[in-house]
C-alpha positions as CSV (number, residue, x, y, z in Angstrom):
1,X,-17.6,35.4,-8.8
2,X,-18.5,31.9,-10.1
3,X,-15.0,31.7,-11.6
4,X,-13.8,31.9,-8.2
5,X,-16.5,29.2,-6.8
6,X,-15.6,27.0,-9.6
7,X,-11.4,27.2,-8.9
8,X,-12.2,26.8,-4.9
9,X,-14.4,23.8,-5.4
10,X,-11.9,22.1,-7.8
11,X,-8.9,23.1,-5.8
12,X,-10.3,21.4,-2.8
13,X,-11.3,18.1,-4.5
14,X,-7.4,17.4,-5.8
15,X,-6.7,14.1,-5.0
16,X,-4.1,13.4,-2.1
17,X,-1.6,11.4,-4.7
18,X,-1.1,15.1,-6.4
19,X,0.5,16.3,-3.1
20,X,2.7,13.6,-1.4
21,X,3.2,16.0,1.7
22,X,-0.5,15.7,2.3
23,X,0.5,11.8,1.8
24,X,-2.1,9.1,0.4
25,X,-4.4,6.5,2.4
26,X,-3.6,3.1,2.5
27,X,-6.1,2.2,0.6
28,X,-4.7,4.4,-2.4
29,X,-1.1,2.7,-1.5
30,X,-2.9,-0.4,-1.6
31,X,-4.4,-0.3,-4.9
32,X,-1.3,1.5,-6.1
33,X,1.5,-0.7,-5.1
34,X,-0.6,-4.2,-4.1
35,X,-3.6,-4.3,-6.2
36,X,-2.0,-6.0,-9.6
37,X,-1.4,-8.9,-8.2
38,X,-3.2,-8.9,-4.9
39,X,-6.4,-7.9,-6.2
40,X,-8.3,-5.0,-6.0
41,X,-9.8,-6.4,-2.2
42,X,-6.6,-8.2,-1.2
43,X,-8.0,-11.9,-2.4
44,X,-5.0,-12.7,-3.9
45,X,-7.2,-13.2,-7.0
46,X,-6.2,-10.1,-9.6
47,X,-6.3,-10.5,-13.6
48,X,-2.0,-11.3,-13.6
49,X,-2.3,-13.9,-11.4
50,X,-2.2,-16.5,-14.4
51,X,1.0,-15.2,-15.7
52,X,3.0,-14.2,-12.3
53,X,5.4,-17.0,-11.0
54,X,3.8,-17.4,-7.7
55,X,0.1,-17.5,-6.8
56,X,-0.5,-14.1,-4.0
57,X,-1.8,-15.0,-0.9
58,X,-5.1,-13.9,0.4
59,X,-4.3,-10.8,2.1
60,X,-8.1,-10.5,4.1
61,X,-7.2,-13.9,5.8
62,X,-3.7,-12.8,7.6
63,X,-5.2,-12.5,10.9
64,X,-7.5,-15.7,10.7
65,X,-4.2,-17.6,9.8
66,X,-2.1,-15.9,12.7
67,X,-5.5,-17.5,15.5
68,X,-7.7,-14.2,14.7
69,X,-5.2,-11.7,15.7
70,X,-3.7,-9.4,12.7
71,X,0.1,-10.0,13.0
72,X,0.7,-5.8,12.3
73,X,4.8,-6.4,12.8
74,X,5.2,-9.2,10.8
75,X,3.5,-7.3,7.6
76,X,5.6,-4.2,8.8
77,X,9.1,-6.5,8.5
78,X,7.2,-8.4,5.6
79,X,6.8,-5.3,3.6
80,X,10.1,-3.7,5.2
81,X,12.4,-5.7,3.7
82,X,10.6,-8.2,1.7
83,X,11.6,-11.0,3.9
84,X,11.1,-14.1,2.2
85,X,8.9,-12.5,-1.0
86,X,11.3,-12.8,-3.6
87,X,8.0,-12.1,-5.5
88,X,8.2,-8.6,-4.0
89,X,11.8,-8.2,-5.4
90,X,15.0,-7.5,-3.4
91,X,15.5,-5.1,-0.8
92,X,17.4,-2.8,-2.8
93,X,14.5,-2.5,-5.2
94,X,11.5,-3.8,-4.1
95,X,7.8,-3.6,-5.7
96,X,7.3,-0.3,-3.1
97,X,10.7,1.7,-4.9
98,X,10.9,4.7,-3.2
99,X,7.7,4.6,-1.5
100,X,8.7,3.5,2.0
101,X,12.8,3.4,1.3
102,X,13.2,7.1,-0.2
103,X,16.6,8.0,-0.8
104,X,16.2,11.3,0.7
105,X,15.8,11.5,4.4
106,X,13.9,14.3,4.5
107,X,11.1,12.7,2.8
108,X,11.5,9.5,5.6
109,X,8.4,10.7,7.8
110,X,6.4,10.7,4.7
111,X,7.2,7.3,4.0
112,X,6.7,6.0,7.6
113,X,3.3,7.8,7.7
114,X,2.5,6.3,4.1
115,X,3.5,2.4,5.4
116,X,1.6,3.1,9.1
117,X,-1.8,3.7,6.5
118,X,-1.1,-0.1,4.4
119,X,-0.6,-1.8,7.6
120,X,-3.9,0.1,9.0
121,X,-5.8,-0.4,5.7
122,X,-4.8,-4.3,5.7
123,X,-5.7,-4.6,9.3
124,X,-9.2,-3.3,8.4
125,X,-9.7,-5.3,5.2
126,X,-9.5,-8.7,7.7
127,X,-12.1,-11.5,7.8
């Protein structure tokens, strides 16, 4: 009986990453895909930032740049299709692989459900 307990109480704490049906929250996509050079709270201020090539903005300031509104479809095309990051890579292999561009198309609504929780998660992490 407390075999059982045990297996039900571990079996219900598996992380979301172990399942990507059950997808991740954009905070895990955040710190997963972002984080490195972003920083763990989007300042723009992680550990690489001394040896990448360009200097990441602060993420937690889009809105008050954009006059206090969080400009969601720009980060959606931003991230998208890495218009104008060539720090993010090329739109055939970006920094986000397979994460929003899966080759499969079945796995598409995943992907659009994973991207919806970043934008969400960087719209909440605003100053």
């Amino acid at each position: 009986m407390i075999l059982v307990g045990l297996t039900i109480l571990f079996v219900v704490n598996i992380p979301a990453k172990k399942n990507p049906a059950i997808g991740a929250s954009g905070r895990d996509i955040y710190v997963d895909r972002c984080g490195a050079c972003h920083g763990q709270y989007g300042k723009g201020n992680s550990p690489a930032v001394g040896s990448l090539k360009y200097v990441p903005p602060d993420l937690t300031l889009l809105a008050k740049r954009n006059g206090g509104t969080f400009p969601a479809e720009r980060v959606r095309t931003m991230v998208a299709v890495s218009v104008d990051i060539s720090a993010h890579g090329s739109q055939e292999m970006p920094v986000w692989g397979q994460l929003f561009h899966p080759k499969n198309a079945a796995d598409q609504e995943i992907a659009n459900e994973q991207f919806k929780s970043l934008v969400t998660y960087l719209e909440l992490i605003q100053q």
